[in-house]
C-alpha positions in Angstrom: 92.4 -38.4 -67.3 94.5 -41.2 -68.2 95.1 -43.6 -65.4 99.0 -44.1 -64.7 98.5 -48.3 -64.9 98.0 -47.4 -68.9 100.6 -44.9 -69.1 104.4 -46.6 -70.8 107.7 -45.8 -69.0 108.3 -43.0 -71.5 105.1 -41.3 -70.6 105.5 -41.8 -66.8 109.2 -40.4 -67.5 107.8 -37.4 -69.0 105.2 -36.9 -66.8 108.1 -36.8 -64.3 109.9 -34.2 -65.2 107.2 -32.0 -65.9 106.1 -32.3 -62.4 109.4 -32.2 -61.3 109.7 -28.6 -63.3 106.4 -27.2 -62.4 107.8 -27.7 -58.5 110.4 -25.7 -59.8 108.7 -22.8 -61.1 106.0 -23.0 -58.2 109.5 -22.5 -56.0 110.7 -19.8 -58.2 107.4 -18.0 -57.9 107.0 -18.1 -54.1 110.1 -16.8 -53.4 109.5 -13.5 -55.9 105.8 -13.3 -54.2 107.3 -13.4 -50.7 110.0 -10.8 -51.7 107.3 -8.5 -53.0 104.0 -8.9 -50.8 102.9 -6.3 -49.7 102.2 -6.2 -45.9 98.3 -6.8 -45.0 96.7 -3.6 -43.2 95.8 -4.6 -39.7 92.2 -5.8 -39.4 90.1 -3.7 -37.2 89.4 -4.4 -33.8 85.1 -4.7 -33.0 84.7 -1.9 -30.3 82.8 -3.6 -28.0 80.5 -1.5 -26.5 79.7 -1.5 -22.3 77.1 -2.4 -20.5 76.2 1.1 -19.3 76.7 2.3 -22.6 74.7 -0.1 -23.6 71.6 0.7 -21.0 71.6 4.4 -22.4 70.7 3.1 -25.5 68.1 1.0 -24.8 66.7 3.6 -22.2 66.5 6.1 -25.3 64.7 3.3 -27.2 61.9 2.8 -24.9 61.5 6.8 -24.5 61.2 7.3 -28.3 58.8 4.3 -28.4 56.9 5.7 -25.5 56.5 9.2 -27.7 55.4 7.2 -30.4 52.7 5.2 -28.2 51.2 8.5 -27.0 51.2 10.3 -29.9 49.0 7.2 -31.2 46.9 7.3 -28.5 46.1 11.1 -28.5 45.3 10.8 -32.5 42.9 8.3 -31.5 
C-alpha cells in the first residue's frame, strides 16, 4: 500500500471522496439490514440440574458398576 506522505493532493482528494462515499453506502446498507433483520431466536437456557437429582444419578452409577464388579468376580 502506498504510504499517504507519497501520495499528491489529487490522489489524497480522491482518496477522500471515495472514503467519504463508501461511509455513504456502509450508511445506506445498515439502515436496509436493520429494517430487515430478522429477530434472533432466543438462546436456550442450560437446565441446571439439582443436587438430589444429581445424587440419583450417581447412586445409579455405583449400582450398575457394582453389577458389573460381581458379575466379574463370579466369571472368575
Amino acid at each position: 500500500m502506498t504510504l499517504l506522505n507519497s501520495l499528491s493532493v489529487s490522489q489524497l482528494r480522491k482518496a477522500i471522496d471515495l472514503k467519504e462515499q463508501i461511509e455513504h453506502l456502509e450508511a445506506q446498507l445498515a439502515s436496509i439490514v436493520v429494517v430487515t433483520k430478522m429477530p434472533q431466536a432466543t438462546s436456550k437456557k442450560r437446565r441446571r440440574m439439582s443436587a438430589s437429582g444429581r445424587a440419583r444419578i450417581a447412586a445409579a452409577a455405583r449400582a450398575r458398576w457394582a453389577k458389573v464388579r460381581a458379575a466379574g468376580k463370579k466369571r472368575l
